[in-house]
C-alpha positions in Angstrom: 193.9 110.4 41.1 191.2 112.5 39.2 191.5 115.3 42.0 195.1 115.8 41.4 194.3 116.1 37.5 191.5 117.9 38.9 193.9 120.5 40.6 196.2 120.4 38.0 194.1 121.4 35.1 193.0 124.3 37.6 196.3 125.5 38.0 197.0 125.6 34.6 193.9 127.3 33.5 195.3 130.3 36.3 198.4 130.4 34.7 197.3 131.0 31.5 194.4 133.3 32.4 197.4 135.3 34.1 199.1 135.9 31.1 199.4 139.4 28.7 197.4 139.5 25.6 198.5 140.0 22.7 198.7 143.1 20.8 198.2 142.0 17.6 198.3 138.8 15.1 199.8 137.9 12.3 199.1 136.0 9.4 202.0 133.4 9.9 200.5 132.3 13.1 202.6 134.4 15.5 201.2 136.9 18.1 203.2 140.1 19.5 203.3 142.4 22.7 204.8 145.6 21.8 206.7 145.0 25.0 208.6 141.9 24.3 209.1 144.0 20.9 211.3 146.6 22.9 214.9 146.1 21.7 213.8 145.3 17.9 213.0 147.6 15.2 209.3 147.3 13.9 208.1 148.6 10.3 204.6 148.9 9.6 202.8 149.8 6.5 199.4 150.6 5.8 197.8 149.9 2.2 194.8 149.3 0.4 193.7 147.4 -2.6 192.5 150.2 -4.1 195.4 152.7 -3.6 197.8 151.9 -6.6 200.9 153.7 -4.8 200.4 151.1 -2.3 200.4 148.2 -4.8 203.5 149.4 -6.3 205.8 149.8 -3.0 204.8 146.2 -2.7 208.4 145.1 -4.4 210.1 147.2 -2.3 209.0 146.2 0.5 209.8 142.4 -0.4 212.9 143.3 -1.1 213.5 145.4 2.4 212.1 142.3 4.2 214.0 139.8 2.2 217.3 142.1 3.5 216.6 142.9 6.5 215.7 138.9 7.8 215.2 138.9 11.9 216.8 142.4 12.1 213.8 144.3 11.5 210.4 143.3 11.6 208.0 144.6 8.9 204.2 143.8 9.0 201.6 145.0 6.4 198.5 146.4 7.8 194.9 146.9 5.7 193.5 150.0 5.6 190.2 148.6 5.2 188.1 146.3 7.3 188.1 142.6 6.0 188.2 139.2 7.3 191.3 137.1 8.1 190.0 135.2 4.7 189.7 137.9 2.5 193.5 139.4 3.9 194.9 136.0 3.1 193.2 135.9 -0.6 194.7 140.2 -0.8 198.1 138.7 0.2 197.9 135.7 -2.5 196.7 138.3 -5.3 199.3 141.0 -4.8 202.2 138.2 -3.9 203.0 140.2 -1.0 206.2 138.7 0.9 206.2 139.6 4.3 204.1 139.1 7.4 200.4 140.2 7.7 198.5 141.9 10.6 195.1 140.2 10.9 192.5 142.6 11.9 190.5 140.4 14.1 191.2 140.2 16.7 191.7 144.4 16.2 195.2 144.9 16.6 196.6 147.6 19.1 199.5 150.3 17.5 201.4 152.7 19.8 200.4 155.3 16.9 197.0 156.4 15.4 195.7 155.1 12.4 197.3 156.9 9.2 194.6 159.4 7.7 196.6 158.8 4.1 197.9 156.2 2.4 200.7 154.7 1.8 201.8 155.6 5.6 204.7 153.8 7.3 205.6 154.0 11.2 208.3 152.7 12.8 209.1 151.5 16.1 212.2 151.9 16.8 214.1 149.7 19.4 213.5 151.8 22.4 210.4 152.1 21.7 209.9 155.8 20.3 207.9 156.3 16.8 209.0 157.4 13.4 206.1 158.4 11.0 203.3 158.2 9.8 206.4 157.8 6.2 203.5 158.9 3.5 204.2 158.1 -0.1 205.3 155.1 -1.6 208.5 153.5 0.3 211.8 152.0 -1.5 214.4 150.0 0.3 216.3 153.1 0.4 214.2 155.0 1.9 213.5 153.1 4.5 216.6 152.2 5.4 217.1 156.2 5.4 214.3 156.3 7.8 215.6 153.2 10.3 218.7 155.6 10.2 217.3 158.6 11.6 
């Protein structure tokens, strides 16, 4: 009997080991390949606390999330290093609505880091990028941008 749990925990540690990792994190406990993203439309928006045009697209961006629902994902990304801790405490403050990216583990983007903010990309469902969007985002213009 404890060979076969033996063998069995075995196997399942292979399995496991065998499959992708993730991409990136999020702050509602969810993790995402880019590949198993193909087919979806992805929104991603870089901020900081201490860029004010990034604070104030905030709304807007609730608001695109809010209308949007499963159709297209949106995920906020800091700018600046921090801890899961001090994202979830950033998110709190600023009553920001959608999902997070958690920086650690660092989270891989098929597009180099924006060198200004605000800065938008998106994926599109085939995979292909839009962006970086700079300037402050409204519902309409993103959903200008998801047109294109």
């Amino acid at each position: 009997m404890n060979l076969n749990k033996t063998i069995a925990l075995c196997f399942l540690l292979l399995i496991s080991g065998c499959q992708p990792q993730a991409d990136f994190h999020s702050d509602d406990q969810q993790s995402y390949q880019w590949q198993q993203l193909q087919g979806k439309t992805v929104v991603v928006n870089f901020f900081a606390e201490w860029c004010a045009p990034c604070l104030r697209e905030v709304p807007e961006l609730n608001r695109f999330y809010q209308q949007k629902g499963d159709d297209v994902k949106l995920f906020g990304v800091s700018f600046d290093p921090m801890s899961n801790q001090q994202l979830a405490a950033l998110k709190s403050k600023h009553h920001i609505g959608y999902p997070l990216v958690l920086p650690n583990p660092a989270p891989k983007f098929p597009f180099e880091r924006p060198k200004m903010l605000p800065a938008t990309y998106i994926v599109h469902s085939d995979g292909s990028v839009t962006g970086p969007l700079l300037g402050e985002q409204t519902v309409e213009s993103l959903n200008q941008a998801l047109r294109k």
